[in-house]
Chimera marker file (.cmm) of the C-alpha trace (Angstrom):
<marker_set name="trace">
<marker id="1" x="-39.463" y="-136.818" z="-181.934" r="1" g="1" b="0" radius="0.5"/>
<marker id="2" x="-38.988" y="-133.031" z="-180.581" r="1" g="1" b="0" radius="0.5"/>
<marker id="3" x="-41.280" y="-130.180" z="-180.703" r="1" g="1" b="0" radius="0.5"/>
<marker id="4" x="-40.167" y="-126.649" z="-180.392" r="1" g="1" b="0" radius="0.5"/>
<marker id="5" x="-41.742" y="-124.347" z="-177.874" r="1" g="1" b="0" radius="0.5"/>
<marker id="6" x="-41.351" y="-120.446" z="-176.864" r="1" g="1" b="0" radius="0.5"/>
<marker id="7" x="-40.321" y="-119.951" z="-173.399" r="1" g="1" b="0" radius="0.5"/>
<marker id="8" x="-39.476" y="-116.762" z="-171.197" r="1" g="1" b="0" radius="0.5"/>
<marker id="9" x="-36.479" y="-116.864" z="-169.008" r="1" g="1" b="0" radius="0.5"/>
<marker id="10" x="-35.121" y="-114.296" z="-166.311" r="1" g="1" b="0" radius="0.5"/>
<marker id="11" x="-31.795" y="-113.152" z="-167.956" r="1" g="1" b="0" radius="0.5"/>
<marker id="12" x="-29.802" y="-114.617" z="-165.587" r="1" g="1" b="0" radius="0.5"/>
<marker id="13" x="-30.812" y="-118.205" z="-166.395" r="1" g="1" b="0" radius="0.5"/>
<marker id="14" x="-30.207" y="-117.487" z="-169.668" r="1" g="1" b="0" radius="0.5"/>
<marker id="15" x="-26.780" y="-116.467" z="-168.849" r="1" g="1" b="0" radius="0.5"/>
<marker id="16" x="-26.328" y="-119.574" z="-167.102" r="1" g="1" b="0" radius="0.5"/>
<marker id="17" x="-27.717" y="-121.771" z="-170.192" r="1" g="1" b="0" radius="0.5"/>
<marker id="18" x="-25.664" y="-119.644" z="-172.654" r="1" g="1" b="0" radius="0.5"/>
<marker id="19" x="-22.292" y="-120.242" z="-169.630" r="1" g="1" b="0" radius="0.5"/>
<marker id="20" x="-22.646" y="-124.182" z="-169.644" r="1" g="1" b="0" radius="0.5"/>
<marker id="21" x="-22.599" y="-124.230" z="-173.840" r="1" g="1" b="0" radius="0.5"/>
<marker id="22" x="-19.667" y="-121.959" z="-173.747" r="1" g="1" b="0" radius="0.5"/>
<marker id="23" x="-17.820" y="-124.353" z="-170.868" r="1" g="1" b="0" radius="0.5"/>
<marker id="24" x="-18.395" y="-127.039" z="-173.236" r="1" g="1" b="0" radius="0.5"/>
<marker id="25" x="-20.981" y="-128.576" z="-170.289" r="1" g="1" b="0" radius="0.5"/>
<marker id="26" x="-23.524" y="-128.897" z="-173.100" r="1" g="1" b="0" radius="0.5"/>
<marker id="27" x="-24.013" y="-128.648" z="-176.601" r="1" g="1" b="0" radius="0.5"/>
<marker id="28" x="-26.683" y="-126.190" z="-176.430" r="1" g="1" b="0" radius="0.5"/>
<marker id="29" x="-29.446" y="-124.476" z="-174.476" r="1" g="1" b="0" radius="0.5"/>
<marker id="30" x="-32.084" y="-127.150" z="-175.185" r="1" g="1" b="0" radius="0.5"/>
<marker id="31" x="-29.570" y="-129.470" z="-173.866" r="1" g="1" b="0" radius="0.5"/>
<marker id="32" x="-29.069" y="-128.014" z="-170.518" r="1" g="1" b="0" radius="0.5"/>
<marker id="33" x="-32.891" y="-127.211" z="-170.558" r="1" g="1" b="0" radius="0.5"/>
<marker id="34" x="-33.853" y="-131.311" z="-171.574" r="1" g="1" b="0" radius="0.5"/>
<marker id="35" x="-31.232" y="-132.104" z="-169.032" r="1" g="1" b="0" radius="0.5"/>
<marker id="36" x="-32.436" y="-130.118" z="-165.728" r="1" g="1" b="0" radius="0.5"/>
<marker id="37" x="-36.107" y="-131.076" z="-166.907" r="1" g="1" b="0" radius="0.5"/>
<marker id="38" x="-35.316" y="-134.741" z="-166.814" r="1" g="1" b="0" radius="0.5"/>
<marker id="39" x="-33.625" y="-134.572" z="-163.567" r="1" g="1" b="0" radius="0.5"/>
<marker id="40" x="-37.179" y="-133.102" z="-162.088" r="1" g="1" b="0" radius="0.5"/>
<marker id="41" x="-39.061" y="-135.532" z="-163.746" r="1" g="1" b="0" radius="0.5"/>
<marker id="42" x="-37.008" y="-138.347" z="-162.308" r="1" g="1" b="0" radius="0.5"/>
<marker id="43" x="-37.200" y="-136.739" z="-159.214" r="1" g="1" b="0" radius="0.5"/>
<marker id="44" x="-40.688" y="-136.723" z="-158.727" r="1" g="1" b="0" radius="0.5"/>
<marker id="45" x="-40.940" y="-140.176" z="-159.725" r="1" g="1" b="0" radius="0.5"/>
<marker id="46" x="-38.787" y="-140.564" z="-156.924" r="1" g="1" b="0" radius="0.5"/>
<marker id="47" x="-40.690" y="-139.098" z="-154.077" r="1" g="1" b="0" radius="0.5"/>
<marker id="48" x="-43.926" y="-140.333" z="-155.919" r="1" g="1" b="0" radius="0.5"/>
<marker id="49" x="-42.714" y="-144.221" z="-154.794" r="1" g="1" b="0" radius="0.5"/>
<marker id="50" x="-41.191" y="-143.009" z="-151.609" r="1" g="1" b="0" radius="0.5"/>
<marker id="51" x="-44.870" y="-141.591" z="-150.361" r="1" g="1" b="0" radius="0.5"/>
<marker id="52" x="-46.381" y="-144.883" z="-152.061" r="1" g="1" b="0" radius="0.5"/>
<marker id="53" x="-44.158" y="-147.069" z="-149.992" r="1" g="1" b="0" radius="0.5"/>
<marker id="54" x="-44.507" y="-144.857" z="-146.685" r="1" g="1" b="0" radius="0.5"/>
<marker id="55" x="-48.448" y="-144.941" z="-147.123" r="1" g="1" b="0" radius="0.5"/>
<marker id="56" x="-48.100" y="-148.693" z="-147.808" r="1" g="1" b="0" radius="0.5"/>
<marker id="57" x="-49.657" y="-151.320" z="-145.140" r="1" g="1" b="0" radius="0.5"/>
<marker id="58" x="-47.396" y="-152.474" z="-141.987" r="1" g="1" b="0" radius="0.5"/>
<marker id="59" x="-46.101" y="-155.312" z="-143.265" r="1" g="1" b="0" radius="0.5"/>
<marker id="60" x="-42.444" y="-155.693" z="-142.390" r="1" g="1" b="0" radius="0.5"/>
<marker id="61" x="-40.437" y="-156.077" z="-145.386" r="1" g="1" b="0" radius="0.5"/>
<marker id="62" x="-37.154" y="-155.159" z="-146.471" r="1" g="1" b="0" radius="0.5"/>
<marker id="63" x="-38.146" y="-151.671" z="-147.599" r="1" g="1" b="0" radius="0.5"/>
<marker id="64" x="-39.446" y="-149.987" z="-145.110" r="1" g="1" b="0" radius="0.5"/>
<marker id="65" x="-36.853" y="-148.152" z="-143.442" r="1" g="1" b="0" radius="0.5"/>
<marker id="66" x="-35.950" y="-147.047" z="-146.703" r="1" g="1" b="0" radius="0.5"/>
<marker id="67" x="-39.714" y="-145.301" z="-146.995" r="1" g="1" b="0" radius="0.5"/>
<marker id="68" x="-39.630" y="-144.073" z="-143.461" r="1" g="1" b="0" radius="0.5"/>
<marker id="69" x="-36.404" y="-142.499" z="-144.233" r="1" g="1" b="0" radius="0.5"/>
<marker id="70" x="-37.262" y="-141.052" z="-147.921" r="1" g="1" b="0" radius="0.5"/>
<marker id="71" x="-40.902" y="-139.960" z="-146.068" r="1" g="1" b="0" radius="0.5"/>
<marker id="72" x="-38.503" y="-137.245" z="-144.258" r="1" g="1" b="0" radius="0.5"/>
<marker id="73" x="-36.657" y="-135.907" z="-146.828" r="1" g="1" b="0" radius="0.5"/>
<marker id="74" x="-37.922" y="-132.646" z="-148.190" r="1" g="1" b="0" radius="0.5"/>
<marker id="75" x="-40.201" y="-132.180" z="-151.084" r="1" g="1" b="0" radius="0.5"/>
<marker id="76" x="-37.530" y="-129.713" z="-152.685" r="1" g="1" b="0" radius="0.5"/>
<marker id="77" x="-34.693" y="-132.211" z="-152.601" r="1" g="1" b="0" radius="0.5"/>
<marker id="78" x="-32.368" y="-131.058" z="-156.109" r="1" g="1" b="0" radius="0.5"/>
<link id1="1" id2="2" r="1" g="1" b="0" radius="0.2"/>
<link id1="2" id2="3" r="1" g="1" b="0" radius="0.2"/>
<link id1="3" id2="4" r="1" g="1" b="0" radius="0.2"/>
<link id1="4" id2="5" r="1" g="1" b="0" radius="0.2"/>
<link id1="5" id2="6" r="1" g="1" b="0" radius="0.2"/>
<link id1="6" id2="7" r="1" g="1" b="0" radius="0.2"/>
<link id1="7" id2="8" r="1" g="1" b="0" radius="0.2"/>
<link id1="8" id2="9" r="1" g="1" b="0" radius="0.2"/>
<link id1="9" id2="10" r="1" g="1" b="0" radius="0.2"/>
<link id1="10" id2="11" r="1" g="1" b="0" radius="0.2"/>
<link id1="11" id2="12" r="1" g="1" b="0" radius="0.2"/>
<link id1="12" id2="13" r="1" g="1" b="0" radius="0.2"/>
<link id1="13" id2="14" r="1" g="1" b="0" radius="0.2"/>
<link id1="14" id2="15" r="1" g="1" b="0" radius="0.2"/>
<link id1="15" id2="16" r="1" g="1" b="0" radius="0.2"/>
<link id1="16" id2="17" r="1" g="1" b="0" radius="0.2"/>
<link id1="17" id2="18" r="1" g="1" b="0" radius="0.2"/>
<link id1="18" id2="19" r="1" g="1" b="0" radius="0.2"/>
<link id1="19" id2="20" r="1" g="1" b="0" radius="0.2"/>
<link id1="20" id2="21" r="1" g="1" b="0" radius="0.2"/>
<link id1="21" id2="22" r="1" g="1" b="0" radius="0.2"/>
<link id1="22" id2="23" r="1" g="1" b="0" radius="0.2"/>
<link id1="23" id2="24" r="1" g="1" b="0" radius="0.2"/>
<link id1="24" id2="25" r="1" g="1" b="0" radius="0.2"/>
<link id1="25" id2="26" r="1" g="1" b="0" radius="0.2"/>
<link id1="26" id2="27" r="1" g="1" b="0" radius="0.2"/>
<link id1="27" id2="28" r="1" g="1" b="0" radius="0.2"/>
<link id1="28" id2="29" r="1" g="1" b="0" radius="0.2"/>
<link id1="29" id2="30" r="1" g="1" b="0" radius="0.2"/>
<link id1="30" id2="31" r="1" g="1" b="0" radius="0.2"/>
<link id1="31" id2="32" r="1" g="1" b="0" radius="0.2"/>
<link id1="32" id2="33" r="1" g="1" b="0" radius="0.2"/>
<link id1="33" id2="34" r="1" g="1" b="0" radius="0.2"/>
<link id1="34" id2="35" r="1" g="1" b="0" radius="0.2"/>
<link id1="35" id2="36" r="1" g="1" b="0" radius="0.2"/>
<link id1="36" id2="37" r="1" g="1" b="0" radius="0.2"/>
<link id1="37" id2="38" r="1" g="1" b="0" radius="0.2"/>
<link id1="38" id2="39" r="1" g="1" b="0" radius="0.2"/>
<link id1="39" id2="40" r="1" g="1" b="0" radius="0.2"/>
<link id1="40" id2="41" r="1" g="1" b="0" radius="0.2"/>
<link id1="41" id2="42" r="1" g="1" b="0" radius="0.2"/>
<link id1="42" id2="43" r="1" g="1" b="0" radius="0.2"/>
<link id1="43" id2="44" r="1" g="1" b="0" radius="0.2"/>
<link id1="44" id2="45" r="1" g="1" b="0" radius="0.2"/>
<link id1="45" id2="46" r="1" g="1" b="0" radius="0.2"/>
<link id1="46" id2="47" r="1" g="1" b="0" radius="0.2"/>
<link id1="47" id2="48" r="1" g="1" b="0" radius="0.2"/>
<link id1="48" id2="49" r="1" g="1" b="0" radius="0.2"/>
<link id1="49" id2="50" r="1" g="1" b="0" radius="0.2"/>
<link id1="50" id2="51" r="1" g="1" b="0" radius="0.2"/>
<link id1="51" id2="52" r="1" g="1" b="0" radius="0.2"/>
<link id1="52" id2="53" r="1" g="1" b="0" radius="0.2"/>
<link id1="53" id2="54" r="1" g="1" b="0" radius="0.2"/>
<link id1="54" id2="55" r="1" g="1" b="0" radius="0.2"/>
<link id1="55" id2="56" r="1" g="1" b="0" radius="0.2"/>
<link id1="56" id2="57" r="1" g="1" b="0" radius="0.2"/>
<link id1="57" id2="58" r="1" g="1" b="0" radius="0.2"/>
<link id1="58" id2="59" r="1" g="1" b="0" radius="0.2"/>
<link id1="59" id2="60" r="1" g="1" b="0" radius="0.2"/>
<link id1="60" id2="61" r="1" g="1" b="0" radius="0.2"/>
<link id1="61" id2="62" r="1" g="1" b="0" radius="0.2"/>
<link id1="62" id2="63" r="1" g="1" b="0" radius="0.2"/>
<link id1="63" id2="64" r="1" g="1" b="0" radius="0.2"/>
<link id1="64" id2="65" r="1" g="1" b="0" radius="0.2"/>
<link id1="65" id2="66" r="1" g="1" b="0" radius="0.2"/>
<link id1="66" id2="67" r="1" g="1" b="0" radius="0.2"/>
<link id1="67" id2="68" r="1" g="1" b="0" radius="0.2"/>
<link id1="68" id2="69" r="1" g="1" b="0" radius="0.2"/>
<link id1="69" id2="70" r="1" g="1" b="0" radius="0.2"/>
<link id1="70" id2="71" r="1" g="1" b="0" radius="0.2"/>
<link id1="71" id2="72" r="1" g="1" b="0" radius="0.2"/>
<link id1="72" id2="73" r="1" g="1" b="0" radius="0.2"/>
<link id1="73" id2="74" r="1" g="1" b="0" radius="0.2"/>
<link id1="74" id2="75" r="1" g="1" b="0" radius="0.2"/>
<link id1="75" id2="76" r="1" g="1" b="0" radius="0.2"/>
<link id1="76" id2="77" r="1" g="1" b="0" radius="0.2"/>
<link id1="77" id2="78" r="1" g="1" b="0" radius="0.2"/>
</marker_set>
């Protein structure tokens, strides 16, 4: 299921949506749009079980370095 909204874009984003149909990158603006808004959602997921695993308890397991090292990385990561 879809729904259809009305957004407002600076003109050169819309440039860049209409350049990636033309390229043949995607099939429309909705598309690139879906595809740059699922990114960010995956994203945050991302950094939402990186801060759960750095604010987890000391045990020593095989994850933690990984947690330490995602607790560095910058809340802005593309």
């Amino acid at each position: 299921m879809s729904r259809q909204i009305a957004v407002r874009l600076p003109d050169d984003i819309v440039d860049y949506l209409d350049l990636a149909v033309t390229e043949g990158r995607d099939s429309s603006r909705a598309a690139v749009i879906t595809r740059a808004l699922e990114r960010e959602r995956r994203r945050e997921v991302a950094l939402r079980d990186v801060r759960i695993l750095s604010e987890k308890s000391t045990d020593v397991d095989d994850l933690d370095e990984l947690a330490r090292y995602g607790a560095t990385l910058p809340t802005d990561v593309p």
